[in-house]
N, CA, C and O atoms as a Tinker XYZ file with bonds, in Angstrom:
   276  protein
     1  N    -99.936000  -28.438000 -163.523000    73     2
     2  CA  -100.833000  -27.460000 -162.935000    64     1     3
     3  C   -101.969000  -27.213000 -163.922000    63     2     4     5
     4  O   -101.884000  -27.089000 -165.144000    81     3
     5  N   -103.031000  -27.166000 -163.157000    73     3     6
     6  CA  -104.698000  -27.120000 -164.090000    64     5     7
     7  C   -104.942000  -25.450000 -163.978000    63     6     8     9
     8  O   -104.471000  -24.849000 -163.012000    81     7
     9  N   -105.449000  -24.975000 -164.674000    73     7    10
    10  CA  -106.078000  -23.537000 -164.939000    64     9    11
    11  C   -107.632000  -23.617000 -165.513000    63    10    12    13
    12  O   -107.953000  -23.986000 -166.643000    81    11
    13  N   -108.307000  -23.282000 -164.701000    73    11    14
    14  CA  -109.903000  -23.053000 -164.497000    64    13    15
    15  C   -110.400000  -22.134000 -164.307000    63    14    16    17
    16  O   -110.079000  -21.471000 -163.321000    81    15
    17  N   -111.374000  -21.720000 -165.159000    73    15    18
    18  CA  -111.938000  -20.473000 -164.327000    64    17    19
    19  C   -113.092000  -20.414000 -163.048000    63    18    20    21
    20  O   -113.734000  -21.370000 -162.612000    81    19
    21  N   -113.136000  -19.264000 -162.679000    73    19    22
    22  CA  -113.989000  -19.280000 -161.456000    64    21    23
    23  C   -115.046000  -19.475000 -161.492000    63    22    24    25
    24  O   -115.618000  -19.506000 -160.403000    81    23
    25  N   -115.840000  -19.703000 -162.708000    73    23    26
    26  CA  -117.289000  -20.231000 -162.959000    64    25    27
    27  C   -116.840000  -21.357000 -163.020000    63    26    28    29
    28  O   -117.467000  -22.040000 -162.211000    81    27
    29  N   -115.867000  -22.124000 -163.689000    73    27    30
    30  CA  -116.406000  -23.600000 -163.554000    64    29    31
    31  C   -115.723000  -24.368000 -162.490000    63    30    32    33
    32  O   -115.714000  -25.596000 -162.575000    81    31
    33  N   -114.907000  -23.520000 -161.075000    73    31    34
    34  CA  -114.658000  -24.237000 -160.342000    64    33    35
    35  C   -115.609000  -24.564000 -159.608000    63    34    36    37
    36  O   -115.833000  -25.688000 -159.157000    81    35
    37  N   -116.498000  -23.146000 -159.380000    73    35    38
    38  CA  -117.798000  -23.392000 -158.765000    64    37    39
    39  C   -118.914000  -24.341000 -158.976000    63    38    40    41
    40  O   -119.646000  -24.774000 -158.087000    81    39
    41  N   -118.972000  -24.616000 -160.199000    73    39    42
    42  CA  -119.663000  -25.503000 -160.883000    64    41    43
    43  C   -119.115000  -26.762000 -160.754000    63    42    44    45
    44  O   -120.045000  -27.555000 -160.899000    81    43
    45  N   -117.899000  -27.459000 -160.521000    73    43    46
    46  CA  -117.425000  -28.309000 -160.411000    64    45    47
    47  C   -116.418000  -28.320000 -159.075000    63    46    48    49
    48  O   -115.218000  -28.588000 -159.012000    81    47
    49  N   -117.157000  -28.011000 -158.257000    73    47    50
    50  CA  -116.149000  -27.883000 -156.989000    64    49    51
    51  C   -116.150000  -29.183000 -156.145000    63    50    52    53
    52  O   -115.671000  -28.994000 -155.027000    81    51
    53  N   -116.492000  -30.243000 -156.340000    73    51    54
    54  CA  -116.282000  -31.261000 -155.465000    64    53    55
    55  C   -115.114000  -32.104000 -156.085000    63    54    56    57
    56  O   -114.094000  -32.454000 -155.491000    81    55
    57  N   -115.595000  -32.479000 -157.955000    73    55    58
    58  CA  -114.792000  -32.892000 -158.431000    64    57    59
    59  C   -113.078000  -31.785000 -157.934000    63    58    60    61
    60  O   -112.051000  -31.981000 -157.284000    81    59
    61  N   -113.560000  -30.905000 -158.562000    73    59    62
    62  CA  -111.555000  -30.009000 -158.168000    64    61    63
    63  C   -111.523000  -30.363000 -156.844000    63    62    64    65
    64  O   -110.398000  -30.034000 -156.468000    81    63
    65  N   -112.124000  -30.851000 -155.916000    73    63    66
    66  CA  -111.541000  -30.872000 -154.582000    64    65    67
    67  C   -110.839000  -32.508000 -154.384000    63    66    68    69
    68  O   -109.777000  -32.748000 -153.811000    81    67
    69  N   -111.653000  -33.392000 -154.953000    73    67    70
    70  CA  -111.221000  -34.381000 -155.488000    64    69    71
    71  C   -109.771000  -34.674000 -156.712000    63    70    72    73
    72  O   -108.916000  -35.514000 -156.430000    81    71
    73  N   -109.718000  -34.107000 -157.623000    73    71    74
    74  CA  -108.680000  -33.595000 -157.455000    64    73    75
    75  C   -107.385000  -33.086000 -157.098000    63    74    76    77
    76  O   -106.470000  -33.678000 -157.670000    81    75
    77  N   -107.041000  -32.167000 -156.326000    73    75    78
    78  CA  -106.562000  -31.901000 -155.185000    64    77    79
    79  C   -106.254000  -32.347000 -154.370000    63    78    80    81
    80  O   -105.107000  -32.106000 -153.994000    81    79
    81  N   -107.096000  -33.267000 -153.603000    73    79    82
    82  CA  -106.896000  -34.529000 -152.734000    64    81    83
    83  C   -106.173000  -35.533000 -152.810000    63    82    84    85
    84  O   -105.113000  -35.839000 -152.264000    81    83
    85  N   -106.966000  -36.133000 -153.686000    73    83    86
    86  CA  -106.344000  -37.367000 -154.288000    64    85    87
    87  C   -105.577000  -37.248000 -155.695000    63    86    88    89
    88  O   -104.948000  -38.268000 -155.977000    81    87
    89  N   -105.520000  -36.425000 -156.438000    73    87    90
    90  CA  -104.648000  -37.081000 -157.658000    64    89    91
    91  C   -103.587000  -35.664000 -157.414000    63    90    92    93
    92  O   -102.940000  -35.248000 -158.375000    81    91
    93  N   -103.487000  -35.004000 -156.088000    73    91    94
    94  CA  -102.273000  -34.100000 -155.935000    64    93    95
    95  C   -101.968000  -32.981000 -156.944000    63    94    96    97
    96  O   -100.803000  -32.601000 -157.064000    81    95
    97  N   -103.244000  -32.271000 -157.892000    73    95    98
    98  CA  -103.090000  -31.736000 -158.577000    64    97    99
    99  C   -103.475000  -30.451000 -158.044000    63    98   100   101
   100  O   -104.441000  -30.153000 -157.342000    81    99
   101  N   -102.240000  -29.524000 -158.655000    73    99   102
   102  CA  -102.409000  -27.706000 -158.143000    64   101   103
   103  C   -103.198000  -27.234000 -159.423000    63   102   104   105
   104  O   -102.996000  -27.636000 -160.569000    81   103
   105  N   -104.179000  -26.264000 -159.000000    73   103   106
   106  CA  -105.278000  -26.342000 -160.059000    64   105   107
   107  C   -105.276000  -23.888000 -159.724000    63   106   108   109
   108  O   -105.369000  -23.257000 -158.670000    81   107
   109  N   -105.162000  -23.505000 -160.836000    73   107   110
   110  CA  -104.988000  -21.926000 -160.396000    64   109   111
   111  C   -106.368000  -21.310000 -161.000000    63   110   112   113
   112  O   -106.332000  -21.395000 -162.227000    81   111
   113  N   -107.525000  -20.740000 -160.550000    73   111   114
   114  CA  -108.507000  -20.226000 -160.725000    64   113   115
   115  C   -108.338000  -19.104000 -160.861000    63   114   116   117
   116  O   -107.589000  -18.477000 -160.112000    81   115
   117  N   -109.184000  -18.393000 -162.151000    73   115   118
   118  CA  -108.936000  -17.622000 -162.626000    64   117   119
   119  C   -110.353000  -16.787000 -162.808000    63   118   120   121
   120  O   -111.440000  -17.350000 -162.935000    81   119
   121  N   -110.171000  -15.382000 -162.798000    73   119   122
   122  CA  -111.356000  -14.433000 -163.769000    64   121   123
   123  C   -111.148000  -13.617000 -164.240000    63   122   124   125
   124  O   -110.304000  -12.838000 -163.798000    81   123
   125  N   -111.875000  -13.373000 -165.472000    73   123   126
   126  CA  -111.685000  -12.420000 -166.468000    64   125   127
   127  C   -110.140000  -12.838000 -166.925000    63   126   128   129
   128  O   -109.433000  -11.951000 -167.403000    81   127
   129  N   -109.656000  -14.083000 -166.791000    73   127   130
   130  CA  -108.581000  -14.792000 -167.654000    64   129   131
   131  C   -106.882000  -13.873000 -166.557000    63   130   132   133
   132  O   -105.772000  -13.587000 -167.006000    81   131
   133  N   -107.335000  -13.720000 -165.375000    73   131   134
   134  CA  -106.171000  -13.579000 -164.488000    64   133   135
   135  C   -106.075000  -14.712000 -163.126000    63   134   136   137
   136  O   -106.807000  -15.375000 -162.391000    81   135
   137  N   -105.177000  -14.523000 -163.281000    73   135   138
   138  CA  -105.406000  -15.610000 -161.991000    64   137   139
   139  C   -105.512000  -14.917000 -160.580000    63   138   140   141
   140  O   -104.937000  -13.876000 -160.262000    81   139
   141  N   -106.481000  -15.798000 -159.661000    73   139   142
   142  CA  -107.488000  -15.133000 -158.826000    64   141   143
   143  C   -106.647000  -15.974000 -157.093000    63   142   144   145
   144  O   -106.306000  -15.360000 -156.082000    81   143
   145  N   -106.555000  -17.470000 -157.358000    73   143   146
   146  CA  -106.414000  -17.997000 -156.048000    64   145   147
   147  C   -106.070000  -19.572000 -156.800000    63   146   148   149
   148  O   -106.271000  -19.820000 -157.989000    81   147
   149  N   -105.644000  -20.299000 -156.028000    73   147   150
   150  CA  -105.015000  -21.622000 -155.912000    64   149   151
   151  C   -105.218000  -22.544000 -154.978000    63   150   152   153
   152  O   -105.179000  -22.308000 -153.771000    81   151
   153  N   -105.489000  -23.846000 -155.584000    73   151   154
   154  CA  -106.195000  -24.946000 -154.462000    64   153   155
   155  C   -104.650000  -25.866000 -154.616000    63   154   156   157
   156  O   -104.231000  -26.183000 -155.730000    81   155
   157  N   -104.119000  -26.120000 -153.700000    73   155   158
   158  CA  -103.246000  -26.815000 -153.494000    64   157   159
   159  C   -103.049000  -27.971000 -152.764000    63   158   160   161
   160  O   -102.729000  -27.546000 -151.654000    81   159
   161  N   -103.047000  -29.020000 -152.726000    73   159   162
   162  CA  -102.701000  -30.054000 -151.278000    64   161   163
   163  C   -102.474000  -29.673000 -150.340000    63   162   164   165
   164  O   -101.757000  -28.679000 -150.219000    81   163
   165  N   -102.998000  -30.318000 -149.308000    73   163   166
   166  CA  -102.493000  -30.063000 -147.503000    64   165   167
   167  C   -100.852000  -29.636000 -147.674000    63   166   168   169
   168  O   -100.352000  -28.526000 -147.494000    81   167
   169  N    -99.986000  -31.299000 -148.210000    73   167   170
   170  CA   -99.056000  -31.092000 -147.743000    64   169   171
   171  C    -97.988000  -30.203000 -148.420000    63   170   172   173
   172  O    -96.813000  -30.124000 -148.059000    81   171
   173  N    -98.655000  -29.434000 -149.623000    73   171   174
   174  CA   -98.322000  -28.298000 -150.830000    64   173   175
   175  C    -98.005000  -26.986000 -149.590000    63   174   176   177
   176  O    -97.012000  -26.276000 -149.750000    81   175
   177  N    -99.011000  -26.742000 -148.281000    73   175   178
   178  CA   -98.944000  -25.830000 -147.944000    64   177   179
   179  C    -98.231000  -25.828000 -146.498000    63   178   180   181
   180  O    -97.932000  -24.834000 -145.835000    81   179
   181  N    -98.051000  -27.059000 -146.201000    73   179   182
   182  CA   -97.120000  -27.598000 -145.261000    64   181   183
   183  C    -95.366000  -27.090000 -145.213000    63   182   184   185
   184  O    -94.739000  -26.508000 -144.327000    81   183
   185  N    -94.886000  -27.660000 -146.739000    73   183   186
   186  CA   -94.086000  -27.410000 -147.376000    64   185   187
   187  C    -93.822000  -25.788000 -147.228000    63   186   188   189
   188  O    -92.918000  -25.230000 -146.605000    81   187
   189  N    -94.716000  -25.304000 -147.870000    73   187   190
   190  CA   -94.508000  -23.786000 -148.177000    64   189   191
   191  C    -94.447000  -23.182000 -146.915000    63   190   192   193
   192  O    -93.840000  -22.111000 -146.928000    81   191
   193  N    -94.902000  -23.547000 -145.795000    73   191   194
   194  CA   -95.195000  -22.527000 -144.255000    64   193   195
   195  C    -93.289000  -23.341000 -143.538000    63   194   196   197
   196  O    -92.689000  -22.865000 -142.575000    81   195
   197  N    -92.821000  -24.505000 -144.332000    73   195   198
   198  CA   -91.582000  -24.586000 -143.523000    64   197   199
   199  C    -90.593000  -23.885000 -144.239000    63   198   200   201
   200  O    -89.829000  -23.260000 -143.503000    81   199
   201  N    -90.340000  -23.782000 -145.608000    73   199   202
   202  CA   -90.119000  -22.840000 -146.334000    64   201   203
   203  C    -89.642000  -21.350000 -145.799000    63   202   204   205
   204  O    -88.578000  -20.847000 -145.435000    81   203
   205  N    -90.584000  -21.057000 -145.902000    73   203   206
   206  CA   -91.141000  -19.311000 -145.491000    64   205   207
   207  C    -90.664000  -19.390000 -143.526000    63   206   208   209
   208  O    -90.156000  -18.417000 -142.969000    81   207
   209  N    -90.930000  -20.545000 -142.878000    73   207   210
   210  CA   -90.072000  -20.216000 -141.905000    64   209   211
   211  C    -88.320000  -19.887000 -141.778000    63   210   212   213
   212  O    -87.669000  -18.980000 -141.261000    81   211
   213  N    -87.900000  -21.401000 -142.701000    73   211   214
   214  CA   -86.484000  -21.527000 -142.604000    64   213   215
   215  C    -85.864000  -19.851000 -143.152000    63   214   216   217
   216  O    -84.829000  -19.373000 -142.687000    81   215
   217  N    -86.782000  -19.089000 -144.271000    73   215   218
   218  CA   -86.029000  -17.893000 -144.825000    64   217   219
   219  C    -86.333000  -16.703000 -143.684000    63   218   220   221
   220  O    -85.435000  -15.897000 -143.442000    81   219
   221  N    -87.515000  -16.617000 -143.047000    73   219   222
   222  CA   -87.892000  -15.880000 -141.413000    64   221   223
   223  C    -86.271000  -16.208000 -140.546000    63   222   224   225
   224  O    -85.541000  -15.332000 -140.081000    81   223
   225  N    -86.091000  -17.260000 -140.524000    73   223   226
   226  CA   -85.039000  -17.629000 -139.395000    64   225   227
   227  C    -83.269000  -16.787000 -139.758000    63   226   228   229
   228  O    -82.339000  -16.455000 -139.023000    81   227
   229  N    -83.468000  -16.729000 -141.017000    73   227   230
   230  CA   -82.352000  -16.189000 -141.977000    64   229   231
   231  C    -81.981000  -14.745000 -141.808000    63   230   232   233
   232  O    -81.037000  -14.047000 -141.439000    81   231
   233  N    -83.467000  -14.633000 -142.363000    73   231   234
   234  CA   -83.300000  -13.028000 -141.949000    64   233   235
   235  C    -82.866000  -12.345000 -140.885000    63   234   236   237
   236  O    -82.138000  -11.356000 -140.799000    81   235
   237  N    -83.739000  -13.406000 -139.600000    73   235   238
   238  CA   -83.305000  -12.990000 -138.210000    64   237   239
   239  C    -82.215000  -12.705000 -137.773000    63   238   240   241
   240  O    -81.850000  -11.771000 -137.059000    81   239
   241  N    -81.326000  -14.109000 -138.523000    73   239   242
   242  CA   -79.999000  -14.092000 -138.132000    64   241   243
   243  C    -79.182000  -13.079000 -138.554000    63   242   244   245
   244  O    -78.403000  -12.336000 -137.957000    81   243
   245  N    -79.599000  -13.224000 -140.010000    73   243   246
   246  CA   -78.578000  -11.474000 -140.534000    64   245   247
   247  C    -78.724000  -10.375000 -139.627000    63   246   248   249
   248  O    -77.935000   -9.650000 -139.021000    81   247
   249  N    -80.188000  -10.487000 -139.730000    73   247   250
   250  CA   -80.100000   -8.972000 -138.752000    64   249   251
   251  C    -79.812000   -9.023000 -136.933000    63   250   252   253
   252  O    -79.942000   -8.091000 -136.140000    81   251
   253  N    -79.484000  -10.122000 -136.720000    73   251   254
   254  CA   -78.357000  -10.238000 -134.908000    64   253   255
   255  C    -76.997000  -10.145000 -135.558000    63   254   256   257
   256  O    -76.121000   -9.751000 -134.789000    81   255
   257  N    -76.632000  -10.400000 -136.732000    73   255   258
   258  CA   -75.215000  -10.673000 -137.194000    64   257   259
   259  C    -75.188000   -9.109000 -137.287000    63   258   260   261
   260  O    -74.378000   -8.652000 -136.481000    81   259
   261  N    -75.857000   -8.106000 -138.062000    73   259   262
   262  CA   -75.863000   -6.951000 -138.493000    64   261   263
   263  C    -75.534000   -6.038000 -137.350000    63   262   264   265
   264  O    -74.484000   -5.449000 -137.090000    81   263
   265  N    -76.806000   -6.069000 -136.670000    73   263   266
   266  CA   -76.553000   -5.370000 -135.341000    64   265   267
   267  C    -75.256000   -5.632000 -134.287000    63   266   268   269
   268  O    -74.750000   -4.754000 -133.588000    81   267
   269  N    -74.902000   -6.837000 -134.332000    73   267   270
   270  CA   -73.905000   -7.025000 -133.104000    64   269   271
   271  C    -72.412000   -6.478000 -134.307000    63   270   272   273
   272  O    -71.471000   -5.981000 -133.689000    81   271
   273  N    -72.292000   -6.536000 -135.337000    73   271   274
   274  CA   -71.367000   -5.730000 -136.189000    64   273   275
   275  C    -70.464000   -5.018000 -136.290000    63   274   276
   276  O    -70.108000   -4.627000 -137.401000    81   275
């Protein structure tokens, strides 16, 4: 993982998108030396939205398991 700040992503924003793209690198932008936001791959966020479903589906279930109890 790359750490940049927000002036020079701006300044170099095609290259970081390039980057990103093609050499699959998570890159975390930063200001005033905190981190601000994150450029990740398509399939970085693919991953993460099936993720965050499968633990949605979990919860659900506890709470039909809970209620019917």
């Amino acid at each position: 993982m790359k750490i940049i700040s927000y002036k020079n992503a701006r300044q170099n924003y095609a290259e970081i998108g390039n980057c990103v793209d093609y050499g699959k690198d998570r890159i975390v932008i930063t200001r005033r030396d905190k981190p601000l936001a994150a450029l990740i791959p398509a399939e970085d966020i693919e991953l993460i939205e099936v993720i965050e479903e499968f633990f949605d589906n979990c919860d659900a279930d506890a709470a039909l398991t809970d209620a019917k109890g």
